[in-house]
C-alpha atoms as a printed R data frame, in Angstrom:
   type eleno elety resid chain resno       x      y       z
1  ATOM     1    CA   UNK     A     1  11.837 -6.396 -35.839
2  ATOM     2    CA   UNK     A     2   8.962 -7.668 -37.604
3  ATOM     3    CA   UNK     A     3   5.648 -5.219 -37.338
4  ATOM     4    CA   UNK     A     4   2.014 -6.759 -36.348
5  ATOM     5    CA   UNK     A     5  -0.332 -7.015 -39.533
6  ATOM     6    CA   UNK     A     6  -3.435 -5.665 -39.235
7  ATOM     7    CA   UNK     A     7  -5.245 -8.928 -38.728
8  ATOM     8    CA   UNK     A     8  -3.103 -8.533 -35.264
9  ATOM     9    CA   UNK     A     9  -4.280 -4.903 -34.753
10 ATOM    10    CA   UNK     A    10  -7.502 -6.186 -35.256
11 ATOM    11    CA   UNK     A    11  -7.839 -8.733 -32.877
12 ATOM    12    CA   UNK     A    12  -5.967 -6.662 -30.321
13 ATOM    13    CA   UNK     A    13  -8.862 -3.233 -30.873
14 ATOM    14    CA   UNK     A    14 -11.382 -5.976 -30.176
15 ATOM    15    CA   UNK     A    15  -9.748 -6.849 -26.632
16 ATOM    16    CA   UNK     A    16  -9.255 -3.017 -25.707
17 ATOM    17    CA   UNK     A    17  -9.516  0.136 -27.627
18 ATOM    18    CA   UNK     A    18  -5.902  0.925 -29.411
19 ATOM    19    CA   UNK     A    19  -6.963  4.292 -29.528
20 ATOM    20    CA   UNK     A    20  -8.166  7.079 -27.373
21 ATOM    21    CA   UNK     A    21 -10.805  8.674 -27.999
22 ATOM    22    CA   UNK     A    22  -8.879 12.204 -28.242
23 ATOM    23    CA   UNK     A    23  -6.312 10.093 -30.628
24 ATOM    24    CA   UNK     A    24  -9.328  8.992 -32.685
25 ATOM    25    CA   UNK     A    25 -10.654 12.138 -32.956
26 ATOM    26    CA   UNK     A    26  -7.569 13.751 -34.179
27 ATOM    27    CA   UNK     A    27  -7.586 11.184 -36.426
28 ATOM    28    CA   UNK     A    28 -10.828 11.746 -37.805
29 ATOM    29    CA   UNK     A    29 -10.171 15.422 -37.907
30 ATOM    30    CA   UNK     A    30  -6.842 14.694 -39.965
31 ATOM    31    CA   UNK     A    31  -8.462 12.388 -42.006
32 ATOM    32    CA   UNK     A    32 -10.796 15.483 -43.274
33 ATOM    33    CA   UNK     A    33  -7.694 17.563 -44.806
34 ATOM    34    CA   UNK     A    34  -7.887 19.596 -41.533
35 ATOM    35    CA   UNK     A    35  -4.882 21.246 -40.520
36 ATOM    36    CA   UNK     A    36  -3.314 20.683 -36.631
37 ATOM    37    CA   UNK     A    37  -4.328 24.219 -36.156
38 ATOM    38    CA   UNK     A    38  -7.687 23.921 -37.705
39 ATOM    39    CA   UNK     A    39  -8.111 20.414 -35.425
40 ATOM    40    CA   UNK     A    40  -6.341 21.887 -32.568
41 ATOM    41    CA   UNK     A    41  -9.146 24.893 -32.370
42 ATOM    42    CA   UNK     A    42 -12.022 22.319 -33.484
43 ATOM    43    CA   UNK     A    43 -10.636 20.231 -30.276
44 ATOM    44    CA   UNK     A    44 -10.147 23.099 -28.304
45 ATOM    45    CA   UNK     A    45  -6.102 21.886 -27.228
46 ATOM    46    CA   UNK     A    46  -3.157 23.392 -27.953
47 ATOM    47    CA   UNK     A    47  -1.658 22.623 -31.471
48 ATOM    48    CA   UNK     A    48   0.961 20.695 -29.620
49 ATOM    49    CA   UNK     A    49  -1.447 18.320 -28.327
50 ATOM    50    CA   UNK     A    50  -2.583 17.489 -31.330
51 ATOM    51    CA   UNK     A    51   0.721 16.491 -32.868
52 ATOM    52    CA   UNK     A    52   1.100 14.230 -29.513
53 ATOM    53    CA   UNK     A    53  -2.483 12.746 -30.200
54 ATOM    54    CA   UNK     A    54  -1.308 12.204 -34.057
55 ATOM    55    CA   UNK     A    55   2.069 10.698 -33.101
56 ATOM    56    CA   UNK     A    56   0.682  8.905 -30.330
57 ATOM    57    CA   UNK     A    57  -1.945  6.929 -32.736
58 ATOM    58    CA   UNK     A    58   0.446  6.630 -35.448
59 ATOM    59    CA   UNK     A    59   2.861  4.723 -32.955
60 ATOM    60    CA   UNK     A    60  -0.037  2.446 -31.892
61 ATOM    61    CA   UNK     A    61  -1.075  1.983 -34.749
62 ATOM    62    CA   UNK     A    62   2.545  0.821 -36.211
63 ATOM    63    CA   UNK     A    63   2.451  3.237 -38.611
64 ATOM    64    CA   UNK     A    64   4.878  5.591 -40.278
65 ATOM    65    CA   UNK     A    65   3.096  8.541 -40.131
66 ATOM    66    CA   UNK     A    66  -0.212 10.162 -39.785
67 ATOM    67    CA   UNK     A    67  -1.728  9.327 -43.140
68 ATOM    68    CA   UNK     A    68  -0.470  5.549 -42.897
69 ATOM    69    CA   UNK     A    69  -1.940  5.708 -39.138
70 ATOM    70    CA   UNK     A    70  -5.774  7.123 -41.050
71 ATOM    71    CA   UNK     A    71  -5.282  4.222 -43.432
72 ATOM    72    CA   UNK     A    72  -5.152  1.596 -40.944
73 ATOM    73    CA   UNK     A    73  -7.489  3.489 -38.752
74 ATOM    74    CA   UNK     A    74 -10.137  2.901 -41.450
75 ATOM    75    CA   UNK     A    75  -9.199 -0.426 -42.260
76 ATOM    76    CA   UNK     A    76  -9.457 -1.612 -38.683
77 ATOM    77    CA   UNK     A    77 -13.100  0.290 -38.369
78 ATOM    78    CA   UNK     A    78 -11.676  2.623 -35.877
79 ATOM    79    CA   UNK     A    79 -12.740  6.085 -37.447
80 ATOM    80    CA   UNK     A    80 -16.127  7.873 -37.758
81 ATOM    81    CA   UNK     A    81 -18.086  5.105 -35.656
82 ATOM    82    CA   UNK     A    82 -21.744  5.959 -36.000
83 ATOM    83    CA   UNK     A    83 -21.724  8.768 -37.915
């Protein structure tokens, strides 16, 4: 099966969001070297949720895992909008 690059991703976050915005933040919140128990009491879920929200983006984001799914999260501009 061959995976989307992320000139697809791109053009497909410009159409609709790929991520939520609970997905992005756990992103974010990953991104910083938090743990899912530090981001699950920063998001104020259950540390379960959090692992959802991190698998969830990684599998939008065709990635292997959560730091791939940060990488490509930054290279598509998806992380730390305005800030």
């Amino acid at each position: 099966m061959r995976h989307p690059t992320l000139l697809t991703l791109a053009l497909a976050a410009r159409r609709k969001p790929l991520l939520s915005a609970q997905q992005t933040e756990a992103l974010e919140w990953y991104a910083r070297g938090r743990s899912t128990s530090e981001t699950a009491t920063a998001m104020g879920v259950p540390q379960q949720d959090v692992t959802a929200l991190l698998n969830g983006a990684a599998r939008r984001l065709q990635a292997a895992g959560s730091a791939q799914a940060v990488a490509k999260a930054l290279a598509l501009e998806l992380l730390f909008r305005g800030r």
